[in-house]
C-alpha positions in Angstrom: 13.7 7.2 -6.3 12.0 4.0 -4.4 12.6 1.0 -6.6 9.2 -1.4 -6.9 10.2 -4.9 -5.2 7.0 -6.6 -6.3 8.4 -8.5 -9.0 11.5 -8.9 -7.1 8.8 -10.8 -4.4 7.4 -12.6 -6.8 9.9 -13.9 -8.5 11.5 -15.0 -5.8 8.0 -16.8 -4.6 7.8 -18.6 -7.9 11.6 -19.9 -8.0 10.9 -21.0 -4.3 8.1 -22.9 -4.8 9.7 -25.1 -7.7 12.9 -25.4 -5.8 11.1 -26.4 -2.6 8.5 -28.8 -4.9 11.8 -30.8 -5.9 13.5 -30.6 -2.4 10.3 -32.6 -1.0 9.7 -35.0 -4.1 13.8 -36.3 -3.0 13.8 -35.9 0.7 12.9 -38.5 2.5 10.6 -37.7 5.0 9.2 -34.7 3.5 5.3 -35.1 2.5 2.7 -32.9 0.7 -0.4 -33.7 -0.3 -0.5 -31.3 -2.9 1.0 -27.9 -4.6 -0.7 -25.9 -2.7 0.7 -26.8 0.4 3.9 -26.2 -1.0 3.1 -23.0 -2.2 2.1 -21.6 1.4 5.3 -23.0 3.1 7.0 -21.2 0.1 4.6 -18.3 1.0 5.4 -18.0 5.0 9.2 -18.5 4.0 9.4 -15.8 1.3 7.4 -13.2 3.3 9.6 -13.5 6.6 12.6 -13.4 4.6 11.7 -10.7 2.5 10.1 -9.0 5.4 14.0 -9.5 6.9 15.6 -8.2 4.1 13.2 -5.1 3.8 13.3 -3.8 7.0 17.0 -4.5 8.3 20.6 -4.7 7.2 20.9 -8.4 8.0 21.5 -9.6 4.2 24.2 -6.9 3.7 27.4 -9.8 3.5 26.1 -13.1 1.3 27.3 -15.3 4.4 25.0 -14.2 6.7 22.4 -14.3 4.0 22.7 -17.8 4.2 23.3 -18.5 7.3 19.8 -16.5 7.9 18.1 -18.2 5.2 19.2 -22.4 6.7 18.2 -20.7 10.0 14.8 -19.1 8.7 14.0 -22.0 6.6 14.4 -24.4 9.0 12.1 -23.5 11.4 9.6 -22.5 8.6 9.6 -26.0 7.3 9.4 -27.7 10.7 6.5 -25.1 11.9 4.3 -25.4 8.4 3.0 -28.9 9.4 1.1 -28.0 12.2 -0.3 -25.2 10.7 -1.2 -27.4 7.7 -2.5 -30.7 7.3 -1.4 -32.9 4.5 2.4 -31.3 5.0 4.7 -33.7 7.3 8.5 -33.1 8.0 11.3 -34.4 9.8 13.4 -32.3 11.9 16.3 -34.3 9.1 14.2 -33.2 6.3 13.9 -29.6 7.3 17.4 -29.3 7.6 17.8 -30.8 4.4 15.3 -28.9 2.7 16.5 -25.9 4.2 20.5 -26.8 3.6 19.1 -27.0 -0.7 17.0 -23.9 0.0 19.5 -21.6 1.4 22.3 -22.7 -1.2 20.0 -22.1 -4.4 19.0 -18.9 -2.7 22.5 -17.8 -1.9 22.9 -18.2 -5.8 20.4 -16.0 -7.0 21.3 -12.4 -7.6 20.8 -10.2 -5.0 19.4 -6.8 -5.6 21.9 -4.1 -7.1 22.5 -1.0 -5.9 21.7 1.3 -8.2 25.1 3.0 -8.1 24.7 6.1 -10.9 23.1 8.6 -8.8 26.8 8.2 -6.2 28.8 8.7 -9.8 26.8 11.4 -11.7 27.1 13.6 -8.0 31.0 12.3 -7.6 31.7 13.8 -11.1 29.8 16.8 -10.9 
């Protein structure tokens, strides 16, 4: 049975956007004009890294989760502000940003394996 990762996405989108939303109001050299700029940074992040997760076995070991994450977040932070106008970072900041990123997200629970189905068919 496929398990719905919607509010897995989600979730994940919502917790990013207020982590990041701090991470900018203390860095220095990290500007936003508004929410909504953090939000689509947020957005761009959370879809390649769930888009990562989805479709390859890179996030199988925590370690390279986060290694993934600094590396991912990095560049997505630096790359938002020419996409965007009112969003301005440092090359220091996005490092920064991305070095409180990827530690909050190597925190959060990673998805379980739903391990029944190995012990109801190792039993019977």
């Amino acid at each position: 049975m496929k398990k719905n990762k919607l509010p897995q996405f989600v979730g994940r989108l919502i917790t990013a956007i207020i982590i990041l939303g701090i991470t900018a109001f203390f860095t220095p050299g990290f500007t936003t004009s508004s929410i909504w700029i953090i939000a689509l940074a947020v957005l761009l992040l959370t879809v390649c890294d769930f888009a990562i997760s989805t479709f390859t076995a890179l996030f199988t070991h925590p370690i390279v989760k986060g290694i993934i994450g600094f590396v991912l977040c990095t560049i997505t932070l630096y790359v938002v502000q020419y996409i965007v106008t009112g969003y301005g970072i440092s090359w220091i900041s996005a490092l920064l940003g991305a070095l409180v990123y990827a530690i909050v997200d190597y925190m959060l629970p990673a998805e379980e394996e739903n391990t029944s189905s190995h012990i109801h068919h190792a039993t019977a």
